[in-house]
N, C-alpha and C positions, 0 to 999 in steps of 0.2 A: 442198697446203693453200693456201687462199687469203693472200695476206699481209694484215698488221693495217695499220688507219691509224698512221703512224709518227709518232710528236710531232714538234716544229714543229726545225726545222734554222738555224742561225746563218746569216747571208750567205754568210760565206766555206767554207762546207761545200755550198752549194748545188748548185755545181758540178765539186767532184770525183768522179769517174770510179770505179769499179768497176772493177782492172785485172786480167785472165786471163792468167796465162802458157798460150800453146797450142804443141800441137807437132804435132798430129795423131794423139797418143796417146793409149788410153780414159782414164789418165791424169789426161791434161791437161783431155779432155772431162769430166769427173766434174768439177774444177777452176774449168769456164765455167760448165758448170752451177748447181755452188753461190753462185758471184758471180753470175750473173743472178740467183737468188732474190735474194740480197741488193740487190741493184740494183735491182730490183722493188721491194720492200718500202721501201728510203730513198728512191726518187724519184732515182735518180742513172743517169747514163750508165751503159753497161759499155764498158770498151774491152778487146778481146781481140787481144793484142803475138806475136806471135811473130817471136823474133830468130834472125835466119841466122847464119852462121859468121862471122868478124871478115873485112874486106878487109885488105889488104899494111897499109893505112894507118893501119888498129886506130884508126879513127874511126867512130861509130853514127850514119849515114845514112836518112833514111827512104825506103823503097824503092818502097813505094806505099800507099795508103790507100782503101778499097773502102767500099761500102753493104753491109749484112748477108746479101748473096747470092753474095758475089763474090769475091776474091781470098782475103785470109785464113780467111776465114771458109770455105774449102772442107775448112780443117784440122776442122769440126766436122762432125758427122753431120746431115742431111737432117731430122731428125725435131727434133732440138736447133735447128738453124735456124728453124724453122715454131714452135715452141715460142715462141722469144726473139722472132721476127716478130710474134709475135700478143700478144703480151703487153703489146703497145706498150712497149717499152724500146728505149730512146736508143739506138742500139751504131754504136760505132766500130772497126774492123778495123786496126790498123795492121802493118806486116812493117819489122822497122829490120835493119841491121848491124852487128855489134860483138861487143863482149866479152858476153857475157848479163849477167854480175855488174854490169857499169857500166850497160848498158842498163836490163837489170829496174831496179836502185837508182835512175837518175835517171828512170822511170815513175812510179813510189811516190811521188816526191817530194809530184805534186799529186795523188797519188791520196788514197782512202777507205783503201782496204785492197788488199794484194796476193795474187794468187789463185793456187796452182800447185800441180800434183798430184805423188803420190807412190804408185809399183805397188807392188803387194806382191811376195816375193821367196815362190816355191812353196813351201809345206812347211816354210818354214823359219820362218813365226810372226811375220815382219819385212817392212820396205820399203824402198823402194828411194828414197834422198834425196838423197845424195849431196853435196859441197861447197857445189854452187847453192844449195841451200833453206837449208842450216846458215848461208852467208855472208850470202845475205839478212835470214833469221829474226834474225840477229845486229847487222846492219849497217842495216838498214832502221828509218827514222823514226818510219813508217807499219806497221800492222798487216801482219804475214805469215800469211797462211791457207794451213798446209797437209794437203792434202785426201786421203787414204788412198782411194786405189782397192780398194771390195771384191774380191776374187777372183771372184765370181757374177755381177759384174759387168763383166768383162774384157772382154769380147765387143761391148760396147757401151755406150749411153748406159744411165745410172742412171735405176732404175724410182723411184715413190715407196718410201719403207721401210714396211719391212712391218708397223714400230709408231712410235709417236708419238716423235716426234727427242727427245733427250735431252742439253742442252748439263751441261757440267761445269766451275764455274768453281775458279780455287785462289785465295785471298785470305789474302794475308800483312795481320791485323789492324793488326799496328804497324807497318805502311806504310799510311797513307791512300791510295787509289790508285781516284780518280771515274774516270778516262781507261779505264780499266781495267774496272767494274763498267757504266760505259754504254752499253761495247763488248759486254758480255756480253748486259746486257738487249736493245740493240736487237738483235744476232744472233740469241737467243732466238725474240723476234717475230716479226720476218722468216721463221724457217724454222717458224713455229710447236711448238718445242721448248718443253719444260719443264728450268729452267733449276734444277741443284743447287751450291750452293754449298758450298763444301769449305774449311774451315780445321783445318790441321795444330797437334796440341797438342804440344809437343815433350816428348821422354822425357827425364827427370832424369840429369844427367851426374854419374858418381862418382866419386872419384879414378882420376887413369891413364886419366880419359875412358872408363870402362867404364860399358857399359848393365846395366841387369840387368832381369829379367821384372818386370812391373805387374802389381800383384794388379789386379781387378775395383773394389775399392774406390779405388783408387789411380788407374786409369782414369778413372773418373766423375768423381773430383774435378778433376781433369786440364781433365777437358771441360769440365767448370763454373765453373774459371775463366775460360779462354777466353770464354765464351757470351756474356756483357758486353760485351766487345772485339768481336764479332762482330756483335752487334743494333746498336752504334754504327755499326760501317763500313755498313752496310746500310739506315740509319734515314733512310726516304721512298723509297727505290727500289720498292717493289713497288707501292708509292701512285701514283707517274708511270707506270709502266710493268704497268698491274692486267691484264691480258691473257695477261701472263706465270705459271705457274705456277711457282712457286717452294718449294723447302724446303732447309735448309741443315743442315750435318753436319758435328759438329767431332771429329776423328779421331785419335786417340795414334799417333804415331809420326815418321819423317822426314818432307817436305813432299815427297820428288821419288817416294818408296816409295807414299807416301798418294794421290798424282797418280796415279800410274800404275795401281795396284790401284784406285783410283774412276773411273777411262779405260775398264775392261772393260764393256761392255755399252751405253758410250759413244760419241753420235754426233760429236760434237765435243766437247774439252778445253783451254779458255782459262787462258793461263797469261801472268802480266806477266814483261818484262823493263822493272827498273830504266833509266833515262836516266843516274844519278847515280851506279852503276855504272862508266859509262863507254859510250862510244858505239859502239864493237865486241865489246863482251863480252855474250855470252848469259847467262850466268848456271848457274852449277849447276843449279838445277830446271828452268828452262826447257828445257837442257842434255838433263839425262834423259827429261824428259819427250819430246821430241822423239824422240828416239831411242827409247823403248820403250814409248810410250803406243799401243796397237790401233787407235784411232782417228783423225779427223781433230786436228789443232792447230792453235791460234790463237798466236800468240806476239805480244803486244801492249808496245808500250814505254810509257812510262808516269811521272809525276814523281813 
């Protein structure tokens, strides 16, 4: 789908980069792919990094830097290249040295967003993430995108989907969090998704912290408290951003349970980590969700 015109961009956004972790893997490919849209869509560079093994020296070197035909760029497929070529987008190839954790994090630094895939593990329902995404997602300033390679997809570059993208955001109402809901609408637009927004109603705690079932009636009112809380955090966003389709759902139960059960059938699942937290901590739901949401994830920090 064609991307939208994207509202207007601050100075100092004009020129950060769209950054691809590559490796040569379909992967990583599924990974570039989704940052070119996005790169597309906000008018930004893409730059796609792939970092070699650390030297003796365990310093990150740049090793060379190409035009979108040429050195790193041979980690992407033929047809991905011609794609990104014609789309007119900026791209930069670069190949560094080092540690990947120190490398990716000081990328991120002036990036937009950082872009890195994740395979699925056969039969087993799960993917494959490992340390690198978890320390990033966690440790990073900048938005972490990461991208679940479908299994039908292994083979190669990603076709369009077969139905119309469907973002899924989670919004904690008593946390105000714009950094967070801007990220969602403009992702939204860019990949032409329709964008659901999700706030968890929490279940009534009872002595010895025991839950107990919610009647139907008990539910509804549950949600309609919230509902208030939820039209404020959201009041003028679909107005800036009218291109987007939007509907929201306020949902009884945990926030990391409710993520994940609203993630199935989901192309991506946008989730904040706090700043004020701390600056290396994920966060429980982010936490979970990363680890058991079917889909891609966004893990956005956020004040």
């Amino acid at each position: 789908m064609a991307p939208m015109t994207p509202p207007s961009k601050g100075a100092d956004d004009m020129n950060r980069p769209v950054v691809a972790a590559i490796d040569g893997s379909p992967a990583s490919l599924a990974a570039a792919d989704w940052a070119a849209r996005q790169a597309l869509y906000r008018k930004l560079p893409l730059s796609l990094v792939h970092v070699s093994p650390e030297r003796p020296s365990g310093e990150a070197i740049p090793v060379s830097t190409a035009g979108p035909r040429d050195g790193v760029s041979r980690l992407i497929s033929e047809e991905a290249q011609r794609d990104m070529v014609h789309s007119e987008l900026d791209i930069l190839t670069v190949q560094l040295e080092g540690n990947p954790r120190k490398v990716l994090l000081r990328e991120a630094v002036g990036a937009e967003m950082l872009v890195l895939g994740s395979r699925p593990l056969r039969g087993l329902g799960g993917f494959v993430l490992g340390g690198l995404g978890l320390h990033l997602a966690a440790h990073s300033d900048r938005p972490v995108i990461i991208v679940r390679q479908p299994e039908e997809a292994e083979g190669g570059r990603m076709g369009e989907p077969a139905h119309a993208p469907i973002m899924v955001l989670g919004l904690d109402t008593e946390n105000r969090a714009d950094d967070l809901i801007d990220f969602a609408f403009r992702a939204a637009q860019a990949a032409g998704a329709s964008l659901r927004i999700v706030s968890a109603a929490a279940l009534p705690v009872f002595p010895l912290h025991h839950f107990v079932p919610v009647s139907p009636e008990e539910r509804v009112r549950l949600e309609e408290r919230e509902r208030p809380a939820l039209e404020r955090a959201l009041e003028g966003w679909a107005e800036k951003f009218p291109e987007v389709q939007v509907d929201t759902a306020i949902v009884v139960g945990h926030a990391d349970e409710v993520l994940v059960d609203e993630s199935r059938g989901a192309d991506v699942v946008i989730v904040g980590r706090r700043r004020a937290v701390g600056p290396h901590h994920l966060g429980a739901i982010a936490h979970a969700v990363v680890h058991h949401a079917p889909c891609s994830v966004a893990v956005v920090p956020h004040n």
